[in-house]
Every structure is written in C-alpha cells, then in structure tokens.
Backbone as numpy.savetxt, mean C-alpha at the origin, in Angstrom:
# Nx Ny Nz CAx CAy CAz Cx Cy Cz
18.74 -1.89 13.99 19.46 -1.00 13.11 19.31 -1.52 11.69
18.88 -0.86 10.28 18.93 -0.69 9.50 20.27 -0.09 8.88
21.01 -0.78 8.18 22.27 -0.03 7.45 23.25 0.67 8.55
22.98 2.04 8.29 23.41 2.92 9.44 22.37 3.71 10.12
21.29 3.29 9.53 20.82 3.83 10.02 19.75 3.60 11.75
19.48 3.66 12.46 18.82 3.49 13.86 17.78 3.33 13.79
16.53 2.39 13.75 15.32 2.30 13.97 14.91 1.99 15.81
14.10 3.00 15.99 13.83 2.93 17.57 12.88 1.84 17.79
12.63 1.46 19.18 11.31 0.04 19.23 10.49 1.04 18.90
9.81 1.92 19.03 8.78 2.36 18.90 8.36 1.73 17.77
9.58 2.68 16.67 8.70 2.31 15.14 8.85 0.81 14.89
9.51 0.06 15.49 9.56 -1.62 15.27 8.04 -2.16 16.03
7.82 -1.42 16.42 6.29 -1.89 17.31 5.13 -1.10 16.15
5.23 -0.09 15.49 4.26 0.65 14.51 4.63 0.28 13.50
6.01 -0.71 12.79 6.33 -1.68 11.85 5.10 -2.84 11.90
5.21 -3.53 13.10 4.48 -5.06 13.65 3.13 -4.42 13.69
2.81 -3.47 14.05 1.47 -3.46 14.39 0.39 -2.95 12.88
1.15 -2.23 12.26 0.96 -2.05 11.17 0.59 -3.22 10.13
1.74 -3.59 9.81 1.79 -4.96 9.20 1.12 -6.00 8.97
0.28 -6.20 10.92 -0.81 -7.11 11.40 -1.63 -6.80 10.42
-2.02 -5.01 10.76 -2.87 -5.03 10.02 -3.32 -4.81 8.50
-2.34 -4.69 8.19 -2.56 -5.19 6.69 -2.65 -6.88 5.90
-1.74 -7.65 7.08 -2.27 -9.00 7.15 -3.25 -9.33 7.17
-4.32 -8.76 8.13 -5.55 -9.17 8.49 -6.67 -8.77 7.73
-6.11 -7.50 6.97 -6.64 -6.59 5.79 -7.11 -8.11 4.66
-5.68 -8.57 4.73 -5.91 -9.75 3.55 -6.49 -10.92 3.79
-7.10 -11.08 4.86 -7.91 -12.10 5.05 -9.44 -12.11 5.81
-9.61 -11.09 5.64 -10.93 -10.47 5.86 -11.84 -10.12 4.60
-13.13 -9.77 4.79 -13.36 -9.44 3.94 -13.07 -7.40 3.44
-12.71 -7.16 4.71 -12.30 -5.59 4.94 -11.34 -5.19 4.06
-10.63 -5.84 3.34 -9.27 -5.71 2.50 -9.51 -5.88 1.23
-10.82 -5.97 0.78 -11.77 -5.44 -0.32 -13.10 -5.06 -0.55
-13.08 -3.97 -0.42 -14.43 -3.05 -0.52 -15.25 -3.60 -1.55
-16.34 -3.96 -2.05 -17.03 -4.22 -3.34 -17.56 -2.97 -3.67
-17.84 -2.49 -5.08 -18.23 -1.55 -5.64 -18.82 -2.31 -6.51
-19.88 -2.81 -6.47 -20.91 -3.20 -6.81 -21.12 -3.21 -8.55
-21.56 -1.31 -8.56 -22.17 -0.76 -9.67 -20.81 -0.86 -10.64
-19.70 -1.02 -10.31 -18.40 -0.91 -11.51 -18.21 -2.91 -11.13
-18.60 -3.26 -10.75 -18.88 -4.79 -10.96 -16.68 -5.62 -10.04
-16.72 -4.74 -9.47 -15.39 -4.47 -8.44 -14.89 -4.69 -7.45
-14.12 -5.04 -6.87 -13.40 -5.04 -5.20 -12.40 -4.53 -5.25
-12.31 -2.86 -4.38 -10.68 -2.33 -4.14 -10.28 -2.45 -2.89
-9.05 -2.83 -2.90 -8.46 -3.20 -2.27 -7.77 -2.13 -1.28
-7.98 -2.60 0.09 -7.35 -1.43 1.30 -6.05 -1.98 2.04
-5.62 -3.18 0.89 -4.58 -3.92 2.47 -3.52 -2.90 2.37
-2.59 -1.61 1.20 -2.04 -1.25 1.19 -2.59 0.01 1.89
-3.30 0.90 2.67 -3.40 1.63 3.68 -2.42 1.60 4.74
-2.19 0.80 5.19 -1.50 0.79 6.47 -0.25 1.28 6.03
0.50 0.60 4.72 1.70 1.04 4.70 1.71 2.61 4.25
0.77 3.23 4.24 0.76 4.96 3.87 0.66 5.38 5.01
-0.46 4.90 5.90 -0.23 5.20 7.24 1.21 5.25 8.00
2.00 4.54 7.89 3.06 4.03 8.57 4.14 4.94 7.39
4.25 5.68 6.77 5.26 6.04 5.56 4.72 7.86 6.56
3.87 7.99 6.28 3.27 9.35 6.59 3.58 9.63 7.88
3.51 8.54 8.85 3.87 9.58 10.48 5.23 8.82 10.97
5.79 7.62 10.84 6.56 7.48 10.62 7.99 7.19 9.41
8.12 7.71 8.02 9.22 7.74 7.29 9.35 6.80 6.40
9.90 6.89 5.83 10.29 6.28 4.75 10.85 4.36 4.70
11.18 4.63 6.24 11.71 3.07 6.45 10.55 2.07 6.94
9.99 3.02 7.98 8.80 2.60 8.55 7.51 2.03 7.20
7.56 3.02 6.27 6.47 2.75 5.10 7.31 1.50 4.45
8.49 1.74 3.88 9.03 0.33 3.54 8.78 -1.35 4.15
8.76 -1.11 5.41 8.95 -2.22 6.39 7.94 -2.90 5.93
6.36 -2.29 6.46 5.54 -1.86 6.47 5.00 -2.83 4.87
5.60 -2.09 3.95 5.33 -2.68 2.28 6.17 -4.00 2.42
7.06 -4.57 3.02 7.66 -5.77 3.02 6.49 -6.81 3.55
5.86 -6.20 4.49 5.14 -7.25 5.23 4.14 -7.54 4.30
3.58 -6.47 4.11 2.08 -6.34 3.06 2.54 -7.53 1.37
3.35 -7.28 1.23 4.33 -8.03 -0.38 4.45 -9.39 0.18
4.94 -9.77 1.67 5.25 -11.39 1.63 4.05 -11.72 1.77
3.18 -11.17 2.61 1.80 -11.67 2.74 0.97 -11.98 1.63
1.13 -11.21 0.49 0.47 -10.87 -0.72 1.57 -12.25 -1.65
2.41 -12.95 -1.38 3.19 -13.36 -1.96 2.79 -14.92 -1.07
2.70 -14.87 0.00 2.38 -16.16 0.45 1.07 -16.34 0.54
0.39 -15.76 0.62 -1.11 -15.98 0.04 -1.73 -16.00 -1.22
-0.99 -16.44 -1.77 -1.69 -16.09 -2.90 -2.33 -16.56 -3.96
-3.60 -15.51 -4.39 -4.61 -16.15 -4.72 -4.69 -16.29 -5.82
-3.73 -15.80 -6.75 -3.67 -15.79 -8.16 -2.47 -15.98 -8.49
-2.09 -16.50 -9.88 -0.81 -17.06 -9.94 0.25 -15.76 -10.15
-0.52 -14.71 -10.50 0.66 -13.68 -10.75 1.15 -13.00 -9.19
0.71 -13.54 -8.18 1.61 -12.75 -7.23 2.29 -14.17 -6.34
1.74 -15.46 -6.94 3.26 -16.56 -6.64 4.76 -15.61 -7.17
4.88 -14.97 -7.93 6.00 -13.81 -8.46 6.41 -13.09 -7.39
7.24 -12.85 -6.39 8.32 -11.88 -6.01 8.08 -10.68 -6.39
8.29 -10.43 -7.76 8.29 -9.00 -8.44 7.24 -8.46 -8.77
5.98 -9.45 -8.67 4.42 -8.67 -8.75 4.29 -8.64 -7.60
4.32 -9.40 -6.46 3.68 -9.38 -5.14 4.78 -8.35 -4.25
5.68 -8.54 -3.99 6.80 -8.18 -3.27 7.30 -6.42 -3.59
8.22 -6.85 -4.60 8.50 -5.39 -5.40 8.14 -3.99 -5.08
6.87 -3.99 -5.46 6.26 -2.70 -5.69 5.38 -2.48 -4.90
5.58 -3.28 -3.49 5.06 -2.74 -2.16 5.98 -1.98 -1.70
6.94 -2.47 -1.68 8.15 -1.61 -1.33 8.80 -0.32 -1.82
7.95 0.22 -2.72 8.03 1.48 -3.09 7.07 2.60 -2.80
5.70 1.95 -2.18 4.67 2.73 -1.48 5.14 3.75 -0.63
5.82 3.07 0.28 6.31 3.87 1.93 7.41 5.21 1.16
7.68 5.04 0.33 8.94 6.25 0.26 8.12 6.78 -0.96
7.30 6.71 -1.72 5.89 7.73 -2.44 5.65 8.25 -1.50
4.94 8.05 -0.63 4.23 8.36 0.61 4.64 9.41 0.60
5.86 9.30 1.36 6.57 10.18 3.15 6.78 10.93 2.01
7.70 10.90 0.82 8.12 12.11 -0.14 6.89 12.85 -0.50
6.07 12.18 -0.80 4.63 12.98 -1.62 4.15 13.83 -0.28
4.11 13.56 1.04 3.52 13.86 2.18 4.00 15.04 2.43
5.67 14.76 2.77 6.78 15.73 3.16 6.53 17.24 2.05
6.50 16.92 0.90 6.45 18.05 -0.14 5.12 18.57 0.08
4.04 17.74 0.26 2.61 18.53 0.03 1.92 18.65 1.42
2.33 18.21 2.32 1.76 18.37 3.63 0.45 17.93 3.68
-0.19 17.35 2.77 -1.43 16.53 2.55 -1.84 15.13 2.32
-2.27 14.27 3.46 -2.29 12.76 3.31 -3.20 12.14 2.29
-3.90 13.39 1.47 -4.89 12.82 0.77 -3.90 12.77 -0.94
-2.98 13.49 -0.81 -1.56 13.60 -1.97 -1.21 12.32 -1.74
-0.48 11.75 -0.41 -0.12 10.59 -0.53 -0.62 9.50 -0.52
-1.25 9.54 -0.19 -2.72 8.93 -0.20 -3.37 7.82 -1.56
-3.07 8.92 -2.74 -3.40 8.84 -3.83 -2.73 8.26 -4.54
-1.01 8.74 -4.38 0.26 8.72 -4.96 0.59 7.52 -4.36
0.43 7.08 -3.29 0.88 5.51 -2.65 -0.22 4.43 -3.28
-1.75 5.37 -3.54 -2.54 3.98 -4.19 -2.06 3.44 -5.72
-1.43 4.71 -6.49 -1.24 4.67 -7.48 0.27 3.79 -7.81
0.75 4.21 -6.87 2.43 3.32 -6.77 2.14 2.29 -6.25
0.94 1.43 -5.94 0.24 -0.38 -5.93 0.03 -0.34 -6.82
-0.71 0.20 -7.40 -1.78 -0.53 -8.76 -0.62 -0.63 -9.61
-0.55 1.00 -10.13 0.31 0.70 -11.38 1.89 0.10 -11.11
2.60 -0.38 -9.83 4.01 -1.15 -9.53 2.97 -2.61 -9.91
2.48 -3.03 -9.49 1.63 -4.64 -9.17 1.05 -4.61 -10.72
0.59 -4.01 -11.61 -0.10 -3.93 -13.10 1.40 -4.29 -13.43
2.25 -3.15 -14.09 2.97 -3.06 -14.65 3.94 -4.42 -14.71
4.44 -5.05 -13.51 5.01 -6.19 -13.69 4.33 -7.26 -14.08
3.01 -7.30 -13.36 2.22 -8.21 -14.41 2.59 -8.40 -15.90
2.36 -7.21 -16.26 2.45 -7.16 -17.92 4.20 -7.50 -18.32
5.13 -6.83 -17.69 6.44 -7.27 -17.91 6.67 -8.67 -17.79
6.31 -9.06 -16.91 6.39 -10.39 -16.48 5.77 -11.06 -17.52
4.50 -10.92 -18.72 4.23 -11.42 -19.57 2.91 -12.27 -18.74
2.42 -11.76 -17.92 1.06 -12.87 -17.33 0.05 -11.96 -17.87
-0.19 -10.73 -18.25 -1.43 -10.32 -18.94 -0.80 -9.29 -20.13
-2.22 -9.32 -21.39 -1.80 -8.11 -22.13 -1.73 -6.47 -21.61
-1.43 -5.85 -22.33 -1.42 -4.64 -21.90 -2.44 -3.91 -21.62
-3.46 -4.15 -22.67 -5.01 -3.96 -22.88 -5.72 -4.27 -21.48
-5.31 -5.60 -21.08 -6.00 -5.74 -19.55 -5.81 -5.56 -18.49
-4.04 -4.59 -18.31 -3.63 -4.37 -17.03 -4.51 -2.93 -16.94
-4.54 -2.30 -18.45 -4.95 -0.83 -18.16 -6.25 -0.52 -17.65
-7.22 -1.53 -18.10 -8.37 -1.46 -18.31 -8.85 -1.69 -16.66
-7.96 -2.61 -15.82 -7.77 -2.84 -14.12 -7.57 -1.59 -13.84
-6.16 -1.21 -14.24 -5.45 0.07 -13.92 -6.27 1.16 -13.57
-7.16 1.48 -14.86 -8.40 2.78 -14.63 -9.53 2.24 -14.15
-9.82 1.16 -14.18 -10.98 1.21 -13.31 -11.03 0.79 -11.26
-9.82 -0.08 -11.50 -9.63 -0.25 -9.20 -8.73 0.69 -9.15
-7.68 1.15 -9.85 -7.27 2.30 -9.30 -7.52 3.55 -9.49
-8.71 3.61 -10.05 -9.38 5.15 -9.27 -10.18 5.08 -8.26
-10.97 3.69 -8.75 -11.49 3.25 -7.23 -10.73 3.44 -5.80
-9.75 2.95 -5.78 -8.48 2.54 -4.62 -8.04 3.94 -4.18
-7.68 4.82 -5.18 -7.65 6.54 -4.86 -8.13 6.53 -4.02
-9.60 6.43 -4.28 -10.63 7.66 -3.96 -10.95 7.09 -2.37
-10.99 5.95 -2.59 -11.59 4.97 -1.24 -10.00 5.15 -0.10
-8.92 5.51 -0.44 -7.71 5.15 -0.04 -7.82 6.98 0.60
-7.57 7.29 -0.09 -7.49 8.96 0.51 -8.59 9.27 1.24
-9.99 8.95 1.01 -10.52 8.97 2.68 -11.03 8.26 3.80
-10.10 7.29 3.22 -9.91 6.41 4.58 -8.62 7.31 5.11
-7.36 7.13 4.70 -6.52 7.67 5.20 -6.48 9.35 5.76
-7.17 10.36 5.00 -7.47 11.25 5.59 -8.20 11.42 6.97
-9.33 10.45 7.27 -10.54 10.23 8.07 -9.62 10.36 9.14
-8.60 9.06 9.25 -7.24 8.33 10.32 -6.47 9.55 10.41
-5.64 10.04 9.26 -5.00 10.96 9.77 -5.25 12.10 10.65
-6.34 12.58 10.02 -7.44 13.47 10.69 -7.85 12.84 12.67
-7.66 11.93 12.52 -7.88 11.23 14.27 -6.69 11.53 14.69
-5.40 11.19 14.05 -4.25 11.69 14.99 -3.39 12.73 14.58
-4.46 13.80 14.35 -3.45 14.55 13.96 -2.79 15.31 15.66
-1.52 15.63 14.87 -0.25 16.25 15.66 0.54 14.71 16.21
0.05 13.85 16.21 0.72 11.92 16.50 1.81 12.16 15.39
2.94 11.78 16.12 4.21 11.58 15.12 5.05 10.72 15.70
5.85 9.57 15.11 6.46 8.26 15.58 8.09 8.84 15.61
8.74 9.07 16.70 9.88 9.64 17.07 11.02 8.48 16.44
C-alpha cells in the first residue's frame, strides 16, 4: 500500500521487473545508443519507466523513476548526478508525464516524447540550478540528446507498445 492508496503484486512485480531493466539499461552498453554523425550517446535507461507509467499509472511510472534515479545516483559517472536532485528528482516526474500525456492523447509516441523531454530537460535544468554547468551548455545537450532521445524513445516505445497492445496491468 502506497498512502491510501492499494498497489496490487502484479504491479509490484512490473515495478521490479521494470526497474531491472532500466538497471541493466545502465550498465550495458544498450542504455546508450551512439549517434555517431551528431558525435553522441542517447540514452534509453528512462524507457522502461514510460513503459511502466503507460500500461500501468502513474504510481507504477513513479516507482519505476525511483529505481531508474537511485541507480543513476549510485552509479554515478559524473559528479552532477552524485546530487539527489539531478539524479533522483526528475525521474520521478517521468511516470505521471507519461500516464497524463498518454491518458489525454491515447498515443505512446505523445508520451513517449513528453516523458523523454521531462529527463532531459528535469536532469539539464537542475544541473544548471544546482550551478554545475552554464546555461549555454545545458541547452546546447538539451537540443541536441534530447531530440535525439525523442525520436529514438518514441520508437522504441511505440515498436513495444505496439507488441502489447490491448496488455493492461490491473
């Protein structure tokens, strides 16, 4: 149980299993695509938690972004996500972009987009608050892996959704 609210095993098992795999996202080389010609690696470990926001909810996508944030927080490879509020934070706002962006547009490639964009720019933005980069260089990340991360993020996730469609986590 969450608050008042009831989480079934199911979704505590599509929480864990999820999670894995965005863990494993981060220690593979699968959890960054290279794009070569833009001289790049975007990043897929936040997929799962859109996956997990989209067929199961808002708590499920949260959970989901908790795991993906400590992982991203205990691994870490750069000093700006030793930070809580760069690493952690603004995973946890993916899963409820998601399911809202999903719920309104009935399209995973909407949330898709809207969950890559609520990483980059939650994980940029505190950077720069936080005072570890100028502004000039979060943006210049900003537009170039996260259009990358879009584009690569919405059809991956479409591809998946598209495999289960009518699959919904009770």
């Amino acid at each position: 149980m969450i608050g008042d609210m009831k989480i079934s095993t199911k979704k505590v098992a599509i929480i864990g299993m999820l999670g894995a795999f965005s863990v494993v996202l981060s220690m593979t080389p699968i959890g960054y695509i290279p794009i070569p010609w833009l001289g790049i690696e975007a990043t897929t470990m936040h997929i799962p938690v859109i996956i997990g926001a989209i067929l199961g909810g808002p708590i499920v996508g949260t959970m989901v972004g908790l795991i993906f944030g400590v992982s991203s927080f205990l691994r870490a490879g750069s000093p700006y996500f030793t930070d809580p509020l760069v690493a952690v934070f603004p995973r946890l706002l993916i899963g409820p972009v998601c399911y809202f962006s999903y719920k309104a547009s009935g399209q995973p490639v909407v949330a898709a987009i809207l969950g890559t964009l609520t990483n980059t720019v939650g994980v940029l933005s505190m950077i720069y608050l936080r005072g570890y980069l100028p502004l000039a260089a979060v943006a210049g990340v900003a537009a170039l892996n996260g259009t990358a991360e879009a584009i690569i993020s919405s059809v991956i996730v479409y591809m998946i959704m598209k495999g289960l469609k009518g699959y919904k986590i009770d």
